[in-house]
N, C-alpha and C positions, 0 to 999 in steps of 0.2 A: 571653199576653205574659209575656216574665219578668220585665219588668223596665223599671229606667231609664239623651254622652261630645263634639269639642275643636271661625275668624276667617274668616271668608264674604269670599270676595270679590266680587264683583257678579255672575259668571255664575254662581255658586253660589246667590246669592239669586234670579235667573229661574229658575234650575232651581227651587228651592225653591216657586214660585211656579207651576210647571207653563208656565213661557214658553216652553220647549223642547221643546212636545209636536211631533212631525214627524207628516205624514201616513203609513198604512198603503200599504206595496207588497208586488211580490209574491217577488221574488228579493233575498236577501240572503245577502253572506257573513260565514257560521260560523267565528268563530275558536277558539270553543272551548265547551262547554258543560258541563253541571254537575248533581247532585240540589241542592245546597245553592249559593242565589243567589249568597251571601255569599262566595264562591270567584270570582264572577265580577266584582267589585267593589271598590274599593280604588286607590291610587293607582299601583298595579303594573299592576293590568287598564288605566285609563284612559291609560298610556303607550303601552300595548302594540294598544291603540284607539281612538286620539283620538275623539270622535265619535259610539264605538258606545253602543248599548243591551244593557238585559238582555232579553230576552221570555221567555215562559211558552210551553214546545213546542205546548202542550194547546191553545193560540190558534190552531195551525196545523193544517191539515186535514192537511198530507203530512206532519207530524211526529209521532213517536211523543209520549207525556203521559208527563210525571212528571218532564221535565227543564225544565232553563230555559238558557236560552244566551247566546252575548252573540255579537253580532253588527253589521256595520255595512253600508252600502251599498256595491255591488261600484265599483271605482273610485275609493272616497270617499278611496282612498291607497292605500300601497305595499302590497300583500296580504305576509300574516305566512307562512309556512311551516305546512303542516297544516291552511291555512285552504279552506274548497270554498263552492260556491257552493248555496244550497238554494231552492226556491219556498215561499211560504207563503201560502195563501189563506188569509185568516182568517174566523175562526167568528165569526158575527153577533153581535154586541154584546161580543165579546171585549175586552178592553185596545190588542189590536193593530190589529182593526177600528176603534178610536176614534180611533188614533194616539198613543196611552197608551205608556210603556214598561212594564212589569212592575214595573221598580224605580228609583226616580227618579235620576236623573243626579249630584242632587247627594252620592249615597256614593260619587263616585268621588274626594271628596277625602278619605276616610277611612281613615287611614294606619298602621293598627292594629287587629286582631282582637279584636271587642269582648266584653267578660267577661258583660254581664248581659241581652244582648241575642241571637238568632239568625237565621238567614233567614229562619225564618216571618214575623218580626216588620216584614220591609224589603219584605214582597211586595203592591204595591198590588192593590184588590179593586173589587169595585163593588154596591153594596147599593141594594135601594130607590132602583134611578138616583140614588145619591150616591158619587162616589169618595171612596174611605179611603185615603188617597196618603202613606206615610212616606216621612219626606227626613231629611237631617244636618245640621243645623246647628250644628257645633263649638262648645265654650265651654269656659275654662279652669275645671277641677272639678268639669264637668256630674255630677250621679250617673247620670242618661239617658242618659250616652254620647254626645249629640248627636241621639239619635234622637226625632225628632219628629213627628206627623202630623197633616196639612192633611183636612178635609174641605169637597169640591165639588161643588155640583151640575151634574151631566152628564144630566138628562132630559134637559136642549134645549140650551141654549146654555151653556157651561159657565159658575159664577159659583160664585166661592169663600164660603164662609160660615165653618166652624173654622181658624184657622192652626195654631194647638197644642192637640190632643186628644188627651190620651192615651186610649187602651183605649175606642176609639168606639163605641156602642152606637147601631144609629139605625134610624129608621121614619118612613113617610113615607103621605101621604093625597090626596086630590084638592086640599086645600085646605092642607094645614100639613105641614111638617118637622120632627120632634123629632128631638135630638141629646144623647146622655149621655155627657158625658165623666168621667174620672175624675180627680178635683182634690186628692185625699190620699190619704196612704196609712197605713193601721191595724193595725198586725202584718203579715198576711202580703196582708191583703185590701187593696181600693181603696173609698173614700165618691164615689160621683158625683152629679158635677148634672146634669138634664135642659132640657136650653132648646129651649122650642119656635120655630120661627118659620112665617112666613105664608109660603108656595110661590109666589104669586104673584110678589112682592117683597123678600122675607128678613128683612120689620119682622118685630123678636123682639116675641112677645106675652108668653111665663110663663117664667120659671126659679124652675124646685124643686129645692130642696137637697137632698142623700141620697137621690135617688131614681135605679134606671136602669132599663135593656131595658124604653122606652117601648113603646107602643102609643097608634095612634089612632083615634080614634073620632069621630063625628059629636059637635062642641061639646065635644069631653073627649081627655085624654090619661089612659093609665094607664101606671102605673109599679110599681116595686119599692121603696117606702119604705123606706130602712134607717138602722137605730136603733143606735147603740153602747154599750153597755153599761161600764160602771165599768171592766170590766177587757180590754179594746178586742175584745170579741166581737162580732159582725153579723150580724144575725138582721135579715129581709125580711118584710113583708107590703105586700099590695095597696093601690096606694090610686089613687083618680080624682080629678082636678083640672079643672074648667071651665073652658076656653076663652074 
């Protein structure tokens, strides 16, 4: 990530909240597609699409990989000029199989190309059956840009557990979730904290400070303990925390 931009209105907050996820089909029309998300998004794309999504080609069996598109249902309005119609079955446990978009709905109100931010940073993921889902959420003076991200768990029934995590770092066990987010920032690096919670239910059991890129273990989390030195350097060593 490189980095960390602008007043929500209520469907901006669903989106923000993943209320907008639509189920997976299999014919959609392409209005345009792109290497970098960030081209597909904005409040130029969302005129020009009321509607649509981004998806990730790679999702699609019949699509070539490495692009991302933007796309909406055929019908769902006046088709644009240049626009065709595509199948896409999607790949098992894809974003589009889940009915995920690639890139969540609410950068369509972002009205300006952002300085400290790029597409990699807007393109949801899914780790450890937890999604890593960046959304906008505008504020005057952000240094973020507005760019924010939710993490949720999607093993089963979806339930949100981080609203704002920056730079998420996460692992997950039969039994617990840990989550490292990055909560400062030190020269050029990030200090995180790790909070575990119970899988079952999401009661948080530990938060360790300066520690990331958990791991778990039976009765134990391990982590990256990091120390800051006088003159803001970050040097890492091992450490295990009990459960």
């Amino acid at each position: 990530m490189k980095g960390f931009r602008w007043v929500a209105s209520l469907a901006l907050l669903l989106s923000a909240s993943g209320a907008v996820a639509q189920p997976a089909g299999n014919d959609w029309l392409i209005l345009q597609s792109a290497a970098d998300p960030l081209a597909l998004v904005g409040a130029v794309a969302a005129k020009r699409a009321p509607g649509g999504r981004v998806m990730a080609s790679s999702d699609c069996r019949e699509m070539r990989p490495g692009l991302y598109v933007l796309a909406m249902r055929p019908g769902a309005g006046v088709r644009p000029a240049g626009a065709y119609v595509k199948r896409c079955t999607p790949r098992p446990n894809s974003l589009t199989a889940r009915g995920i978009a690639a890139v969540d709905p609410s950068f369509a109100a972002m009205r300006s190309t952002p300085i400290n931010f790029d597409g990699s940073d807007i393109v949801s993921t899914v780790r450890a059956g937890l999604l890593l889902r960046p959304y906008y959420a505008p504020s005057p003076e952000d240094p973020r840009e507005g760019l924010r991200t939710a993490v949720d768990d999607v093993a089963g029934e979806r339930r949100p557990i981080e609203r704002d995590c920056t730079g998420p770092e996460v692992a997950r066990s039969r039994t617990h979730i840990a989550i490292a987010c990055a909560i400062e920032q030190v020269a050029e690096q990030y200090a995180y904290r790790t909070v575990v919670y119970r899988a079952d239910d999401l009661a948080r059991v530990k938060a360790i400070s300066r520690c990331r890129k958990p791991r778990l273990m039976a009765g134990a989390v391990k982590c990256a303990a990091q120390t800051i030195s006088a003159d803001g350097q970050v040097t890492t060593a091992q450490r295990t925390v009990a459960l």
